[in-house]
C-alpha positions, 0 to 999 in steps of 0.5 A: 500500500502506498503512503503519501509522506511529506518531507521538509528539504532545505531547497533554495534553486532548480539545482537543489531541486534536481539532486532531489529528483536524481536520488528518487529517480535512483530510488525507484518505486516512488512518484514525488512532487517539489514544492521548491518555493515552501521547500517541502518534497511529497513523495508518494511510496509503500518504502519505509519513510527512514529509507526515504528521508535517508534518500533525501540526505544524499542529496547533502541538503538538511532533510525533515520528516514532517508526516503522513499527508 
């Protein structure tokens, strides 16, 4: 079952944006949606959200979970 999580990503350009969208793509299994001016990521996933907010860390920016949306 899918799960729609959001998640606080301290974004602040398109070059931000597009790490996030490289280490989801490598992810795999997981639709998203970047909210680049509220800095938030909801990511659509059955993955576990630790898996994803590590995923999100890979990117080298600070990374929140925030809940379930």
């Amino acid at each position: 079952m899918t799960t729609k999580h959001e998640f606080f990503v301290d974004m602040t350009c398109e070059g931000c944006s597009g790490a996030v969208t490289r280490v989801l793509n490598k992810l795999g299994g997981v639709q998203f949606e970047i909210d680049l001016p509220n800095k938030k990521v909801y990511i659509e996933s059955d993955k576990d959200t630790d898996v994803l907010l590590e995923t999100l860390k890979k990117t080298g920016k600070a990374a929140n979970y925030i809940g379930p949306k």
